[in-house]
C-alpha positions as CSV (number, residue, x, y, z in Angstrom):
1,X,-0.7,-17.8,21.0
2,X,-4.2,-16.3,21.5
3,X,-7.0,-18.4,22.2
4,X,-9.7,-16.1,20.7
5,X,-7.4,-16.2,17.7
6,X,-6.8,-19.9,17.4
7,X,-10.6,-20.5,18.2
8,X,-11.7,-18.8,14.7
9,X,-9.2,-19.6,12.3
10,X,-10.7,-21.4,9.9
11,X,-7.5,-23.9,9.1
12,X,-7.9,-24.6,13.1
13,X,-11.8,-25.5,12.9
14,X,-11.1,-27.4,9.5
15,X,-8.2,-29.7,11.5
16,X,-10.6,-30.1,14.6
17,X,-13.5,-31.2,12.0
18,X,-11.1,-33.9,10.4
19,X,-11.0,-35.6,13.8
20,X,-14.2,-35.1,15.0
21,X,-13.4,-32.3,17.9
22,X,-15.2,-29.4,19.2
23,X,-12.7,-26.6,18.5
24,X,-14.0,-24.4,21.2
25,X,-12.6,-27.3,24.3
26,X,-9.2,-26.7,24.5
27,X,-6.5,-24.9,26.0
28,X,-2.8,-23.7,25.1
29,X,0.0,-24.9,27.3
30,X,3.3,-23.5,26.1
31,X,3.8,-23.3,22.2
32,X,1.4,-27.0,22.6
33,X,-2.4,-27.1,22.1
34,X,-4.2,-29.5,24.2
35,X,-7.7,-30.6,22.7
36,X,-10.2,-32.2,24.7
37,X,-11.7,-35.5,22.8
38,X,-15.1,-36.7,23.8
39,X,-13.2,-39.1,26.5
40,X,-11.9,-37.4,29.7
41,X,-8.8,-39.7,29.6
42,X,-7.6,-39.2,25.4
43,X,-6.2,-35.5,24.3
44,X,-5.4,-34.6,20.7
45,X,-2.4,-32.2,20.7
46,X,-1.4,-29.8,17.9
47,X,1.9,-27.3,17.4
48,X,1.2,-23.9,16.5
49,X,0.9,-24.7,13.2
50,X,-1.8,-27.0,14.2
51,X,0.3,-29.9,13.2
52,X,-0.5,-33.1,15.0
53,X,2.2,-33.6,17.2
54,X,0.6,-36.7,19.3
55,X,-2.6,-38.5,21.0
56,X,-2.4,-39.2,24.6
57,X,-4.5,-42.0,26.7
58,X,-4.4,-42.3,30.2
59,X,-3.6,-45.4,31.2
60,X,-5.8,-46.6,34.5
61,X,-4.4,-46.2,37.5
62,X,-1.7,-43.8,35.5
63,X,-3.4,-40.6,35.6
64,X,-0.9,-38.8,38.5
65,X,0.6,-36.6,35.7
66,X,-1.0,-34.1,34.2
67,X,-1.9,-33.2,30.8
68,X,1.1,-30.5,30.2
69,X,3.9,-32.8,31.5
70,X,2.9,-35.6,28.8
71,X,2.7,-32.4,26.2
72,X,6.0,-31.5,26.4
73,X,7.3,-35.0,25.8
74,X,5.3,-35.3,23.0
75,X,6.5,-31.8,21.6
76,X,10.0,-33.1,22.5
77,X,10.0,-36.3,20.0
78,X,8.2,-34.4,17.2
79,X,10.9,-31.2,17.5
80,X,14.1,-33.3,18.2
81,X,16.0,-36.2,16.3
82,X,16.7,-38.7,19.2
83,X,20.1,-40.4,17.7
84,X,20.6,-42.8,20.7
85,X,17.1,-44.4,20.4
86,X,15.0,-46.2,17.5
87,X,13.2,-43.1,17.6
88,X,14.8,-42.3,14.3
89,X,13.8,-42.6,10.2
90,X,15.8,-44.9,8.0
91,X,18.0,-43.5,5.6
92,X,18.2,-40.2,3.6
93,X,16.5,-38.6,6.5
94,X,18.3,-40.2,9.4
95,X,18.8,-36.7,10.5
96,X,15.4,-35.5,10.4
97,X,12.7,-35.1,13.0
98,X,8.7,-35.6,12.3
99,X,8.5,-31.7,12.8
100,X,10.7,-31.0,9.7
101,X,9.6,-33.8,7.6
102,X,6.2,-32.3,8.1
103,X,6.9,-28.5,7.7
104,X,8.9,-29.2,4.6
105,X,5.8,-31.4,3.3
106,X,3.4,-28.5,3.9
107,X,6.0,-25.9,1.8
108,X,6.1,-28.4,-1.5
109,X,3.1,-28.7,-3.8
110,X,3.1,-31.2,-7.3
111,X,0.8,-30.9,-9.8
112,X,1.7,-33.1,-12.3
113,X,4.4,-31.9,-14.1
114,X,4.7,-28.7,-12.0
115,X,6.6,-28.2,-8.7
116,X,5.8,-25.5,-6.2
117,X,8.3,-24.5,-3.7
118,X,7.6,-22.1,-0.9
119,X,4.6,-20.5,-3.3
120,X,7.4,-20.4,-6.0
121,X,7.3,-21.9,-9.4
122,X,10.5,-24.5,-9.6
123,X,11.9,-24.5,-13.3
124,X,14.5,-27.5,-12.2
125,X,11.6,-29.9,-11.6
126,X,13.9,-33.0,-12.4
127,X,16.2,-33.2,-10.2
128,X,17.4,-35.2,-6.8
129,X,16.5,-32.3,-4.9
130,X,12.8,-32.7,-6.3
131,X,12.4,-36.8,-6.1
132,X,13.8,-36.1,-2.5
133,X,10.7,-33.3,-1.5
134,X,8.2,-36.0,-3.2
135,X,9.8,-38.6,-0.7
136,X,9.2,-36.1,1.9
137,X,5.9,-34.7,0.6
138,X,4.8,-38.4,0.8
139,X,5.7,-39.2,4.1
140,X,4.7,-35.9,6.1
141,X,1.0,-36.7,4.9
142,X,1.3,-40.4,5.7
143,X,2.3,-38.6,9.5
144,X,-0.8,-36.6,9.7
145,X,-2.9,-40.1,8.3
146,X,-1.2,-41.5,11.2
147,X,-2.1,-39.7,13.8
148,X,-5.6,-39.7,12.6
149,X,-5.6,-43.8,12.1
150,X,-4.6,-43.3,15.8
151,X,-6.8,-41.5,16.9
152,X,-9.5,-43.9,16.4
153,X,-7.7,-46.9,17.9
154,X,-7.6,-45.4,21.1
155,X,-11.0,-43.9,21.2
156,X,-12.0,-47.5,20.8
157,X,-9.4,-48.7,23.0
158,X,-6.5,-50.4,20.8
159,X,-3.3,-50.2,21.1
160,X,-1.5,-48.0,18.2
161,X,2.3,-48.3,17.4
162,X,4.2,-45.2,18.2
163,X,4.6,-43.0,15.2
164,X,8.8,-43.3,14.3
165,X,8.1,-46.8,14.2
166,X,5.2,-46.9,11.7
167,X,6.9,-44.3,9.4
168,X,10.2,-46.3,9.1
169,X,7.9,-49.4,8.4
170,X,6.4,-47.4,5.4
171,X,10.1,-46.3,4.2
172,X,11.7,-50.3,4.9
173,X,8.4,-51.7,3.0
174,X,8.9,-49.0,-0.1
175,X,12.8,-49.8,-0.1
176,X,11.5,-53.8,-0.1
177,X,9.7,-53.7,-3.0
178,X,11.9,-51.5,-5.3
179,X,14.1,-54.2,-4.4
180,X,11.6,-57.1,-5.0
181,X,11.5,-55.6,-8.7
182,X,15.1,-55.1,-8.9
183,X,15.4,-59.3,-8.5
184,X,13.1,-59.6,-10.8
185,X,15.2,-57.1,-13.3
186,X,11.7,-54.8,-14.1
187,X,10.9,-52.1,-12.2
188,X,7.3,-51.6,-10.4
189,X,4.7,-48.8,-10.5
190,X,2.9,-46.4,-8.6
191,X,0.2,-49.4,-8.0
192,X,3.2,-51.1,-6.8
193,X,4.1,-49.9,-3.9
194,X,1.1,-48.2,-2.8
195,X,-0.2,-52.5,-2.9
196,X,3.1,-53.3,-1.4
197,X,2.3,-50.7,1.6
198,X,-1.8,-52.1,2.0
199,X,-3.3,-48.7,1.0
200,X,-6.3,-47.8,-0.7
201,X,-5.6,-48.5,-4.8
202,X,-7.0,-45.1,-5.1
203,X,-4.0,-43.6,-3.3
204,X,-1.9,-44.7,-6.7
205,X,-3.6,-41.6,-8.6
206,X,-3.6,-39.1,-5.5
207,X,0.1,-39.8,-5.3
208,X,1.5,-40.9,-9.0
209,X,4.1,-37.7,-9.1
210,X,5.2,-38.5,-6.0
211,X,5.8,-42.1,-6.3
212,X,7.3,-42.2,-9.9
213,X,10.1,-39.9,-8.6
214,X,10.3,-41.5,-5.4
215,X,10.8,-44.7,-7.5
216,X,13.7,-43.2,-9.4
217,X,15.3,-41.8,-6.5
218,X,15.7,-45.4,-5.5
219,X,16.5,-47.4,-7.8
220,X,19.2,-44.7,-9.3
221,X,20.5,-45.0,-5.5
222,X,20.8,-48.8,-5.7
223,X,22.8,-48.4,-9.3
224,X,19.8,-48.8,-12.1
225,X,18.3,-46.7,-14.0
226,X,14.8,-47.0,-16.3
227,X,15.5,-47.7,-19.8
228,X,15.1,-44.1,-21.8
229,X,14.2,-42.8,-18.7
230,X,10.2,-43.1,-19.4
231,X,7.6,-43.9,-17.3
232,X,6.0,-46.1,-20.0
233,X,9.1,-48.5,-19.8
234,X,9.5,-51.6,-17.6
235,X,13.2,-52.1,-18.0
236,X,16.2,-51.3,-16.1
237,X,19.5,-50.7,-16.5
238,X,22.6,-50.6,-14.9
239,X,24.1,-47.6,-14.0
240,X,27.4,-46.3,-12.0
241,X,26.1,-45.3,-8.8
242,X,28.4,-42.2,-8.3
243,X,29.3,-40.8,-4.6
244,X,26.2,-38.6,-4.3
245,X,25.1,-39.3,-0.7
246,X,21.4,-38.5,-0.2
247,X,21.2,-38.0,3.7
248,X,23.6,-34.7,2.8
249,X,21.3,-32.9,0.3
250,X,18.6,-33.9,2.1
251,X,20.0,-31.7,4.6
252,X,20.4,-29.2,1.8
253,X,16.7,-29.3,1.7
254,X,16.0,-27.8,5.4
255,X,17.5,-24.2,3.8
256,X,13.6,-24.4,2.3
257,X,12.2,-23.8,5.7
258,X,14.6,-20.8,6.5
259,X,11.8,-18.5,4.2
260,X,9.7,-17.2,6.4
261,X,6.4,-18.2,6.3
262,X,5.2,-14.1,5.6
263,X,7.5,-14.7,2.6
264,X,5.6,-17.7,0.8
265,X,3.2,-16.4,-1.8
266,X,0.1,-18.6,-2.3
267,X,-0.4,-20.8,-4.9
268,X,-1.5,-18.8,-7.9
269,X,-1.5,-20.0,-10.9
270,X,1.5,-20.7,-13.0
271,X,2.0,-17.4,-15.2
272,X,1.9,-15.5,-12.4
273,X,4.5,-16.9,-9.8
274,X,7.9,-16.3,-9.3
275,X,10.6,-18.9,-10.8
276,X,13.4,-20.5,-9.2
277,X,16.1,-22.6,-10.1
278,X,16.1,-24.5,-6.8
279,X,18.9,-26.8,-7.0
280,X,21.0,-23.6,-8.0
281,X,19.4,-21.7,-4.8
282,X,19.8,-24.7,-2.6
283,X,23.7,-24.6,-3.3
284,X,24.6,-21.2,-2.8
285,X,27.8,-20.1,-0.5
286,X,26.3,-20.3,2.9
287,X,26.8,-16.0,2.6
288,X,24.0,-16.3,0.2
289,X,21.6,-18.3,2.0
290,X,21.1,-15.6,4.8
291,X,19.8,-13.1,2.0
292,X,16.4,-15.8,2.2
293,X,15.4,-14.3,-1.2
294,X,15.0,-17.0,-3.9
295,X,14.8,-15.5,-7.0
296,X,13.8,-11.3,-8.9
297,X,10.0,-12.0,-10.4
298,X,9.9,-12.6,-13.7
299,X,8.3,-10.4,-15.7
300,X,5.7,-11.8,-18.4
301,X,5.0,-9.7,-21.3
C-alpha cells in the first residue's frame, strides 16, 4: 500500500469524512491502516479495502503496547473464524468471519426487484442463494454502523460491546421475532423486525428487499411458508422443511468473492450488464469454478 495513493483516493477521504478524521494523520502498518482520531489514546483502523476492522482505546495505565501489536489482533478477529470462542455468528454463517460477511456485502447490490452480483445482472433473483446475500447484505452494513456507533462511545468515554457479540444479538433478535409471529400463526413485516431490532422506522424502506427475503428465508427454514407466496398476505402455512441445510450454501456463496475485484464491472444500468444465472454458476463442478468467468455477454439487439 502506498501512502500518497491511499491519501487521495476519494473512497479513502469519503470513509475518513463519515467518522470525522483527518485523512492525511495516519500511517500503514502491515496490510492495516492506523488512523489517528482527535484523542492521542483512540485509533480507527481500516483493511486495505478501507473496511473498518476495529477502534482501539488505551486503557490508563495500559499504554505499554504499541499501536501495531493491538492492529494485528484486531486484523486477526476480523480475517479469522475463532471456532473455540463466542467470537462466532449464529447460524447459517457459523463459518464465516466479519471480513467475508463484509466483502460479500460490498459485491451484492438490490434494487427492488433487481439483484446485482459482482457488477452482474442475476436473472435467478428468487432463490435461497439470493434471500441468503440479502441476510448478508444486511448484516455487513449493520458491521460498518457498528463500528461507527463505536466510535462515538469511546470518544466520549463509554464502554462499547465487542462487535461478534452485537452482530449475533441482531441475528438472535431477527430469529426472535419471526418466531414471535410464528406463535401468533401471522407472519411480520419489514416494520417488524426493524421495531423488534430498536432501529430507526426509516430503516424499514432503506432495507424492505432485504428484509422481506430475509423473512422468507426464515420462516421457510422453521417449516412455513406465506400463503400464495405474496408479500401482501399475513398468513402462513405449513410446509415440509426438506434437508436443505443453509450453513452449506452459505458456504457456496464465498465462490462470489473468488472474481477478482478487476473483473467486477460497475453498476450500469440494466440493459447493458451481463446476466447470470447464479444459482447455476454457484453449483458448478469445482473444475469450473477456477475458470472465475460467470457468464458470455448477452447481446441486446
Amino acid at each position: 500500500m502506498d501512502k500518497n495513493t491511499i491519501r487521495n483516493d476519494f473512497a479513502f477521504r469519503s470513509k475518513c469524512v463519515a467518522y470525522g478524521l483527518n485523512w492525511s494523520e495516519f500511517r500503514i502498518y502491515k496490510d492495516i491502516i492506523i488512523l489517528n482520531s482527535p484523542k492521542k489514546d483512540i485509533f480507527v483502523l481500516f483493511d486495505d479495502n478501507y473496511n473498518t476492522i476495529g477502534i482501539h482505546k488505551f486503557e490508563y495505565g495500559n499504554q505499554m503496547k504499541s499501536i501495531e501489536e493491538y492492529a494485528v489482533k484486531y486484523r486477526d478477529l476480523y480475517n479469522y473464524v475463532d471456532y473455540h470462542s463466542e467470537l462466532t455468528l449464529t447460524y447459517p454463517f457459523q463459518n464465516f468471519s466479519l471480513k467475508q460477511i463484509v466483502d460479500l456485502a460490498n459485491r451484492v447490490h438490490f434494487y427492488k426487484d433487481h439483484v446485482i452480483v459482482n457488477g452482474k445482472y442475476v436473472l435467478d433473483h428468487d432463490n435461497t442463494y439470493i434471500s441468503l446475500l440479502a441476510y448478508i447484505r444486511f448484516l455487513g452494513v449493520q458491521i460498518e454502523q457498528y463500528f461507527l456507533n463505536a466510535y462515538q462511545m469511546k470518544m466520549l468515554g463509554f464502554e462499547f460491546p465487542e462487535v461478534h457479540s452485537y452482530l449475533k444479538s441482531i441475528m438472535v433478535n431477527i430469529d426472535e421475532c419471526i418466531d414471535m409471529y410464528i406463535d401468533k400463526k401471522t407472519r411480520p413485516f419489514p416494520i417488524d423486525i426493524i421495531r423488534y431490532l430498536g432501529q430507526d422506522k426509516d430503516n424499514e424502506e432503506k432495507w424492505n428487499t432485504e428484509l422481506h427475503k430475509i423473512i422468507k428465508l426464515l420462516l421457510n427454514e422453521k417449516g412455513f411458508n406465506l400463503v400464495g407466496g405474496f408479500e401482501q398476505y399475513k398468513d402462513i402455512e405449513t410446509i415440509n422443511k426438506g434437508e436443505v441445510n443453509l450453513d452449506d450454501l452459505s458456504l457456496n456463496l464465498l465462490k462470489i468473492l473468488e472474481v477478482p475485484k478487476d473483473r467486477i464491472g460497475e453498476n450500469e444500468l440494466v440493459f447493458n450488464m451481463e446476466m447470470i444465472h447464479l444459482q447455476s454458476w454457484l453449483e458448478q463442478d469445482l473444475c469450473e469454478t477456477k475458470k472465475l468467468k460467470l457468464t458470455n455477454p448477452i447481446v441486446h439487439n
